[in-house]
ChimeraX commands (.cxc) that place a marker at each C-alpha (Angstrom):
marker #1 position -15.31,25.60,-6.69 radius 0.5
marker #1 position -15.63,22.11,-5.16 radius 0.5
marker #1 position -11.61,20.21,-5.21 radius 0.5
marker #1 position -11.76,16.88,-4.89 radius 0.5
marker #1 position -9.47,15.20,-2.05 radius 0.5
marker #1 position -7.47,13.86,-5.44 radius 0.5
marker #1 position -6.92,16.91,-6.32 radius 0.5
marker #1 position -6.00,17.97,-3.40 radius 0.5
marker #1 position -3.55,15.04,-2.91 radius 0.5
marker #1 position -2.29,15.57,-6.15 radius 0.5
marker #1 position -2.17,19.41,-5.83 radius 0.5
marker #1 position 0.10,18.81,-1.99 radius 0.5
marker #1 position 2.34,16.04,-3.77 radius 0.5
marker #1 position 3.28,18.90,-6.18 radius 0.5
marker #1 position 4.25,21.03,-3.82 radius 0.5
marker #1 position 6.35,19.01,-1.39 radius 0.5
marker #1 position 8.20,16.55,-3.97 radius 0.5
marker #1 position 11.80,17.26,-4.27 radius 0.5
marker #1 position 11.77,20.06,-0.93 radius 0.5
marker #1 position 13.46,19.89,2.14 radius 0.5
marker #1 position 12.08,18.99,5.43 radius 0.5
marker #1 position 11.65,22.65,6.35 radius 0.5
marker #1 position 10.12,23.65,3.28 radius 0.5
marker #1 position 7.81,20.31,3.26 radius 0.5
marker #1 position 6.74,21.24,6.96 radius 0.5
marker #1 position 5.73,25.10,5.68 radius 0.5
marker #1 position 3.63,23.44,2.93 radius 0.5
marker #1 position 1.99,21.01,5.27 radius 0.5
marker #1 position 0.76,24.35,7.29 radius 0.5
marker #1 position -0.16,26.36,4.42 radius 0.5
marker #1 position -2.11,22.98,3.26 radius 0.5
marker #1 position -3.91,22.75,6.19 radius 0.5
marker #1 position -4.72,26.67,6.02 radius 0.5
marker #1 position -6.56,26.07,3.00 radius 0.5
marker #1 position -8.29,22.97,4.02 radius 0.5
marker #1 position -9.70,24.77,6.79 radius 0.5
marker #1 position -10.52,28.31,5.01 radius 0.5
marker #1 position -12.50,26.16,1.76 radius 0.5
marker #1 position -14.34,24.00,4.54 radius 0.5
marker #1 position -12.30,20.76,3.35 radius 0.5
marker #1 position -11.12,19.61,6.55 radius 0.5
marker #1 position -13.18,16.68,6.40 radius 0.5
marker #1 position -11.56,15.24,3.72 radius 0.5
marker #1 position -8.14,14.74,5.05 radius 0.5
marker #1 position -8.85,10.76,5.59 radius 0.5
marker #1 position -9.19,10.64,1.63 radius 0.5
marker #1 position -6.63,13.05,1.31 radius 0.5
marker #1 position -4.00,11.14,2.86 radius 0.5
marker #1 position -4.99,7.83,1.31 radius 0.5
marker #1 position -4.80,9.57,-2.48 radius 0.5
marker #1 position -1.60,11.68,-1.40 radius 0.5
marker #1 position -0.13,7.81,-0.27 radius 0.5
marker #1 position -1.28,5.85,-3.04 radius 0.5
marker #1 position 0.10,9.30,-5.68 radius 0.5
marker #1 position 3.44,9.15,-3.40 radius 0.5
marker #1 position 4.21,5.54,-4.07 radius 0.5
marker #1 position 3.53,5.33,-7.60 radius 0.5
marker #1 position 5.72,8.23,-8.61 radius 0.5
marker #1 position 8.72,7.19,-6.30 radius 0.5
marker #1 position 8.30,3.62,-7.42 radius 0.5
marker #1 position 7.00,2.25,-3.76 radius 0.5
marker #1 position 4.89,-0.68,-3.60 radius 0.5
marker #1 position 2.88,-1.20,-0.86 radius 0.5
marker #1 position 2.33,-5.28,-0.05 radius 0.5
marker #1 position 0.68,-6.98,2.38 radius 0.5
marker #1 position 1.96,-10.67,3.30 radius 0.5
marker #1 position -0.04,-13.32,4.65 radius 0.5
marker #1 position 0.73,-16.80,6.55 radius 0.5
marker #1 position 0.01,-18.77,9.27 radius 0.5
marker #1 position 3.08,-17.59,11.15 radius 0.5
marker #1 position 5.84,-14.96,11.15 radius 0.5
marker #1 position 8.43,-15.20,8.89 radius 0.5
marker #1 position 11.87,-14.52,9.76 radius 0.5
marker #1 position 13.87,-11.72,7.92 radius 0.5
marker #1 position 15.78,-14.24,5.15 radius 0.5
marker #1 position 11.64,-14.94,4.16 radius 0.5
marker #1 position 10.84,-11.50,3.92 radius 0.5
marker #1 position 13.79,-10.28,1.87 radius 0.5
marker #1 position 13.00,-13.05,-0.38 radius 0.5
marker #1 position 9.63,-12.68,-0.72 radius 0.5
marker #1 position 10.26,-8.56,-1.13 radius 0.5
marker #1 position 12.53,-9.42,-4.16 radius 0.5
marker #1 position 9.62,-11.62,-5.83 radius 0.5
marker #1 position 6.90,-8.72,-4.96 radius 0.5
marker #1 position 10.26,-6.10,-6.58 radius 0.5
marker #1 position 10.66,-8.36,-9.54 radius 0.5
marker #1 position 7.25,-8.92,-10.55 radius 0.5
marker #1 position 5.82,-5.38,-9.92 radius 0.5
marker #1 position 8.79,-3.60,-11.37 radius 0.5
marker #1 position 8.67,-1.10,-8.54 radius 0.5
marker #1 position 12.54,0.43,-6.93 radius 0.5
marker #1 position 11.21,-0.81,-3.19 radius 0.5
marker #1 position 8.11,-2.07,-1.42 radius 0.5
marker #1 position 6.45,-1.42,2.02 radius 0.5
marker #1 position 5.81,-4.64,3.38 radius 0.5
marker #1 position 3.33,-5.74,6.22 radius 0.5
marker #1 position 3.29,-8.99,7.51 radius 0.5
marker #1 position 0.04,-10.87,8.99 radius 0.5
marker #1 position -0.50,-13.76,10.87 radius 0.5
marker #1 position -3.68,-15.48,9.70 radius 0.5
marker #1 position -4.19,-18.58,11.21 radius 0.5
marker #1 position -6.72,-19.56,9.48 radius 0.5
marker #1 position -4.93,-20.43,6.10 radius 0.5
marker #1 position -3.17,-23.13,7.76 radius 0.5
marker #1 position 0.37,-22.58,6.02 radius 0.5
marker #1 position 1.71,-21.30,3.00 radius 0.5
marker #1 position 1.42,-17.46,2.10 radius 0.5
marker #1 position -0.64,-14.69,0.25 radius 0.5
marker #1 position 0.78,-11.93,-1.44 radius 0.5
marker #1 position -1.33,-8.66,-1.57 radius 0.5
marker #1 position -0.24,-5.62,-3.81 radius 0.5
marker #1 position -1.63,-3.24,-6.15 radius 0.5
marker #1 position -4.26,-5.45,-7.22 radius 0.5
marker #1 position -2.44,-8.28,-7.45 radius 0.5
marker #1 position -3.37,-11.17,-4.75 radius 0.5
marker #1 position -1.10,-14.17,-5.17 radius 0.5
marker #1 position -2.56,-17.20,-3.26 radius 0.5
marker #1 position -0.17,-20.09,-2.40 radius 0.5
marker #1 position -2.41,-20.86,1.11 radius 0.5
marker #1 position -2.47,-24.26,1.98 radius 0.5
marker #1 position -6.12,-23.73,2.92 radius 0.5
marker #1 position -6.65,-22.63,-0.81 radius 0.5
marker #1 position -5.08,-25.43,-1.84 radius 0.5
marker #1 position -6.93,-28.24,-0.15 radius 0.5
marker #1 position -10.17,-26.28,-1.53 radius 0.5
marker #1 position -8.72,-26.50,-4.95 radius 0.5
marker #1 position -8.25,-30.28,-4.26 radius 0.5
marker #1 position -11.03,-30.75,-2.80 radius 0.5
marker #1 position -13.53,-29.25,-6.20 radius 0.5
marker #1 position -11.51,-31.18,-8.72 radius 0.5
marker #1 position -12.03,-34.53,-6.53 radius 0.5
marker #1 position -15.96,-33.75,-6.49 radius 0.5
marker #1 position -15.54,-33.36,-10.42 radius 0.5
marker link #1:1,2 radius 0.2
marker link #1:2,3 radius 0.2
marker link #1:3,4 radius 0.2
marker link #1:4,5 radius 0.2
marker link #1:5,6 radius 0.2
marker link #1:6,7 radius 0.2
marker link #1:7,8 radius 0.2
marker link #1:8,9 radius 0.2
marker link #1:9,10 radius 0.2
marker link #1:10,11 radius 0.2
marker link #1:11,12 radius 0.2
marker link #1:12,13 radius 0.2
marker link #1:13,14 radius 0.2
marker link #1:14,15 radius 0.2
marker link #1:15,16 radius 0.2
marker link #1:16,17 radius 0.2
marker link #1:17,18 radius 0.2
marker link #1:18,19 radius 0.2
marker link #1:19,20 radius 0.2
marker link #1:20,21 radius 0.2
marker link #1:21,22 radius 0.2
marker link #1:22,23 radius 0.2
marker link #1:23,24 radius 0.2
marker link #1:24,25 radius 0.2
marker link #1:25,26 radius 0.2
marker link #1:26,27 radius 0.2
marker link #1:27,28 radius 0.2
marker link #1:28,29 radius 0.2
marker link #1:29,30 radius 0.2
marker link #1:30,31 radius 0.2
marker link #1:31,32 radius 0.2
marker link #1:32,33 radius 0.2
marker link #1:33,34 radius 0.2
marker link #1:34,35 radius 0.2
marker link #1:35,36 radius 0.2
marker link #1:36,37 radius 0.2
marker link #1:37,38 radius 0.2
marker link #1:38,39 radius 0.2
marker link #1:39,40 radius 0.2
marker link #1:40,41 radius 0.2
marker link #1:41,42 radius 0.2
marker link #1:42,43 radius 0.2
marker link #1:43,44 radius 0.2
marker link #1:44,45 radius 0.2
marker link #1:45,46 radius 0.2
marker link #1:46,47 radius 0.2
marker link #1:47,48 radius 0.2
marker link #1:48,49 radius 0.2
marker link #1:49,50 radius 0.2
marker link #1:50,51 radius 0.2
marker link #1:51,52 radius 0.2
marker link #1:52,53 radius 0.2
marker link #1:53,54 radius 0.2
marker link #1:54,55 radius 0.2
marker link #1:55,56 radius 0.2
marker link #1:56,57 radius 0.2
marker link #1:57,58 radius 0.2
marker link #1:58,59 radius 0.2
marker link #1:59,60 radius 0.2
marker link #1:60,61 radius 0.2
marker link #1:61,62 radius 0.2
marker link #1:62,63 radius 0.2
marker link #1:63,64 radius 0.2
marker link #1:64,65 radius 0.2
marker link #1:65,66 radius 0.2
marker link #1:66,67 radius 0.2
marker link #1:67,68 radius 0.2
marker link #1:68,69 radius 0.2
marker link #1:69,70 radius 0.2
marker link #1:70,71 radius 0.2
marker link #1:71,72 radius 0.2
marker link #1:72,73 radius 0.2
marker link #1:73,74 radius 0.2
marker link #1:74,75 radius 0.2
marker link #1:75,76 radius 0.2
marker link #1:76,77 radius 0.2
marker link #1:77,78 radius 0.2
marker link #1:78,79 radius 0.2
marker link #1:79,80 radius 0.2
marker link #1:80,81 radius 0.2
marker link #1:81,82 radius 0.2
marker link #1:82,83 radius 0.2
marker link #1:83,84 radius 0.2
marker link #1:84,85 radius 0.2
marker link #1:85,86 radius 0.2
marker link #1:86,87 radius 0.2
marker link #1:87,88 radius 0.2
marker link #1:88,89 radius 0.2
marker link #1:89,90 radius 0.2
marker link #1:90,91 radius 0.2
marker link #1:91,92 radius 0.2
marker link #1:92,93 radius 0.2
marker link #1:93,94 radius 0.2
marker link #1:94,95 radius 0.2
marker link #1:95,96 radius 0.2
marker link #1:96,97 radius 0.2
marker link #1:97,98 radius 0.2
marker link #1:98,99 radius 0.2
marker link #1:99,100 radius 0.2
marker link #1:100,101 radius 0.2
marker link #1:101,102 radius 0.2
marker link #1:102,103 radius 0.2
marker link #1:103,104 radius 0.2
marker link #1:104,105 radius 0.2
marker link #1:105,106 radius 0.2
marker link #1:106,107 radius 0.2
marker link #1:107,108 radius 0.2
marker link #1:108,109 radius 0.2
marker link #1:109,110 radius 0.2
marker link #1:110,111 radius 0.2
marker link #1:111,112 radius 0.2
marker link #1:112,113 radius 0.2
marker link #1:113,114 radius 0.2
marker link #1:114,115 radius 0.2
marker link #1:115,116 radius 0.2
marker link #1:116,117 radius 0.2
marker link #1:117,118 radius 0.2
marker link #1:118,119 radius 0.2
marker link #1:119,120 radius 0.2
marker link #1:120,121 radius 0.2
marker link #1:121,122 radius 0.2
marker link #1:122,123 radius 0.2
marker link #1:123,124 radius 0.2
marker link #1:124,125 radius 0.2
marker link #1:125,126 radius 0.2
marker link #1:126,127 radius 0.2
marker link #1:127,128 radius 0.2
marker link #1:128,129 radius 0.2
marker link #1:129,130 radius 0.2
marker link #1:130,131 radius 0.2
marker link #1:131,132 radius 0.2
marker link #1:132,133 radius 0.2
view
C-alpha cells in the first residue's frame, strides 16, 4: 500500500497530540521505524511540511511572514501580530520578519494565503498606472 506523506503527517499528528514529551519522543522513533521498514524515508521533507501546516491549523497557529524595508521594533510586531490574530481568527501566530529593501518602506503581510500589500513600492506603481490612465 502506497501512504502518502499526508497521511503520514496526519497519521504522526494523531499519535503525538495531547502526549507527553516522553511519550511524543517514543512515537517519533517508532515513526521513523516505519518510515524506514515501508521505504518512505524519502518523504520526510513533505512529511514535516504537512505534519507543520496539520499542527498549526488544529492548535489555532498561524504562521506569517512580515515584510519591510527595515526591522521593526517589538511595539511594531505585537501590533502587527494582533492585526494578523484579529483578522485570521487564529489563538497565536509564528511570525518572521524580513528585511526587503527593495519595497522602499511600508510592509507586507504574508499568511495562509492571505498577502496584504501596504509597500510603498506598490504604491507608487499603483500611482503610477492610474496617472498613465
Amino acid at each position: 500500500m502506497n501512504i502518502t506523506a499526508k497521511q503520514y503527517a496526519q497519521s504522526l499528528y494523531e499519535v503525538v497530540k495531547g502526549k507527553k514529551d516522553s511519550q511524543i519522543k517514543e512515537a517519533i522513533k517508532n515513526f521513523f521505524r516505519i518510515l524506514v521498514n515501508n521505504n518512505d524515508i524519502f518523504k520526510i521533507d513533505k512529511i514535516v511540511a504537512n505534519f507543520t501546516e496539520i499542527w498549526n491549523r488544529e492548535e489555532g497557529i498561524v504562521a506569517a511572514k512580515i515584510i519591510s524595508a527595515r526591522k521593526f521594533d517589538n511595539k511594531i510586531i505585537n501590533s502587527l501580530n494582533n492585526y494578523i490574530i484579529k483578522l485570521s481568527k487564529a489563538k497565536r501566530t509564528e511570525i518572521r520578519q524580513i528585511v526587503d529593501k527593495n519595497i522602499l518602506g511600508g510592509v507586507i503581510i504574508r499568511y495562509e494565503d492571505k498577502i496584504i500589500d501596504g509597500s510603498l513600492r506598490t504604491r507608487l506603481a499603483d500611482l503610477k498606472n492610474k496617472m498613465v490612465k
